[in-house]
N, C-alpha and C positions, 0 to 999 in steps of 0.2 A: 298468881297475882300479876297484877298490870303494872311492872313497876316503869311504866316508859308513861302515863299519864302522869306516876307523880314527879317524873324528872319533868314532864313539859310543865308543870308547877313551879318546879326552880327554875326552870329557862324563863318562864312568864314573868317572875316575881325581879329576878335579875335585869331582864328586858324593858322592864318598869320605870327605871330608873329614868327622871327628866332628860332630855339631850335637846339639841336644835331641832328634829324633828318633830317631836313631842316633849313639850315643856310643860305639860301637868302629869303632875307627882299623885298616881293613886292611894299611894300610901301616905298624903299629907290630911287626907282627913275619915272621916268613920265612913262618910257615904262614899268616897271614892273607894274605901276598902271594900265596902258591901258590892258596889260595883265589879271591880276585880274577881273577887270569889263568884260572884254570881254566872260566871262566865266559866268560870274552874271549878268549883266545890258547894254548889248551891245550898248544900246542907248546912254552910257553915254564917251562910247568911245574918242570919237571926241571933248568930252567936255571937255575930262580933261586935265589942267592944273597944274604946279610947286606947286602953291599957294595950291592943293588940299592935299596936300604931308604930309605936318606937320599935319595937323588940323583932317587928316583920321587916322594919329597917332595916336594923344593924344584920339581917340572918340576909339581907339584898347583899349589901356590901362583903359578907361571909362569904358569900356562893359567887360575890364577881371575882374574888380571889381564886376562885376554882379556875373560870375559864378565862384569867389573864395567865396564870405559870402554862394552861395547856396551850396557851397559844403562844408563849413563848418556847415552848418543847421543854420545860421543868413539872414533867410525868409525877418524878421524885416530891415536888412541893403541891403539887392540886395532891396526889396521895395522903400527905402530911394537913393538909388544910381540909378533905373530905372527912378524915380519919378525928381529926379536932372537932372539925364540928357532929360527927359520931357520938363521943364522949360526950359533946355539949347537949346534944338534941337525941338522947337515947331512944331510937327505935322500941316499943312495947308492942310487941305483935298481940292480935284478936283477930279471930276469926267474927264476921257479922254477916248480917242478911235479912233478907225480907221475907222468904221462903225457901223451901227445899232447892230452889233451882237458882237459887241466887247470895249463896255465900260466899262471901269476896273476904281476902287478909287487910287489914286498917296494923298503920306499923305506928300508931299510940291511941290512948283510950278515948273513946270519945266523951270524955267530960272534964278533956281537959279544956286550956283555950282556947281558942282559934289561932293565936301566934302559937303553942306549942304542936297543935295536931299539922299548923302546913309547914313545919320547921321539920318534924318527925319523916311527914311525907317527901318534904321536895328535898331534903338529903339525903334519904334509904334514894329515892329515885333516881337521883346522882351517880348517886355512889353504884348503884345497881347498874347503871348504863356506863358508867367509866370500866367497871369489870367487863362488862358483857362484850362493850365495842371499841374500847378503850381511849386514849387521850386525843387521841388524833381527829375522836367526833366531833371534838366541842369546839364552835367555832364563835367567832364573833362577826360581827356586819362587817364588810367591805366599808359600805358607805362612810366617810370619816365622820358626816353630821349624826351618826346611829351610833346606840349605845347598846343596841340589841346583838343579845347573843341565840346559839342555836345547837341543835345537836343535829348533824350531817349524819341520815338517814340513809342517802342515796348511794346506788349501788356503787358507783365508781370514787365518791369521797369527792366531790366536784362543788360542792355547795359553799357558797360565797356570801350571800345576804340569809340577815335575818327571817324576810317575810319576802312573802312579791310582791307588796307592794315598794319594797326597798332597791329588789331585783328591778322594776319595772321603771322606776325614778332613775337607777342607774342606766339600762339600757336607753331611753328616751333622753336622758341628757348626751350619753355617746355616739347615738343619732343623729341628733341634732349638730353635735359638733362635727361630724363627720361629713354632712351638708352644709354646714358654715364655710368649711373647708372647701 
């Protein structure tokens, strides 16, 4: 199983979150949701629902909890806060697929909602990537106008921004300062 697509489902869903850069809230209405999944979970399109709106909220705000204690180095409380929302959003493993060459693990059923199956996935995904490479991946933007966070892939643990296009907005402004000068 891929559990690093559904952790980039919590970084995405965390990432979401309004800020100065981006001030629309995909999760303020059904077509902004369909939008987001569209891009993540295509399957889940068609499934979503009003009802999923609030509930993908509150599970944003659950998972920024995650990567504010790891970026304060409180290992101890992203464990306590992965492990809560655990028991909240219980993992139900199935094996699915389209064919012999294409069975993949789903960590809840799929008929549940749309807010319970990316709740399911983007905290096994978490939780799967806090074991694997642990606290010191999850990172948050540099940029102070960003509210995007990320999980540092790279080999030397060097990663600073969210996206490049965040990276690139910071270089270009330090640029410029740097020839102002």
């Amino acid at each position: 199983m891929d559990f690093e697509s559904y952790a980039e489902l919590g970084v995405d869903l965390v990432s979401s979150e309004p800020d100065e850069l981006e001030p629309g809230d995909p999760l303020a209405s059904l077509d902004g949701l369909r939008g987001f999944l569209e891009q993540r979970q295509a399957w889940l399109v068609d499934h979503a629902v009003e009802a999923d709106l609030a509930p993908l909220r509150r599970l944003r705000k659950d998972l920024r909890v995650v990567f504010d204690a790891t970026a304060d180095g409180r290992s101890a409380d992203a464990v306590g806060q992965l492990n809560d929302l655990l028991q909240r959003h219980r993992p139900r493993a199935s094996i699915s697929g389209h064919d012999d060459s294409d069975w993949h693990l789903h960590v809840a059923d799929m008929s549940d909602s749309v807010a319970v199956q990316v709740a399911a996935d983007a905290v096994m995904g978490l939780t799967m990537v806090f074991l694997d490479l642990g606290a010191r991946r999850f990172g948050q933007c540099a940029d102070p106008r960003c509210s995007g966070v990320f999980l540092d892939t790279s080999r030397n643990r060097s990663r600073r921004y969210c996206s490049d296009r965040c990276a690139t907005r910071a270089n270009v402004a330090a640029h410029r300062l740097r020839h102002k000068a």
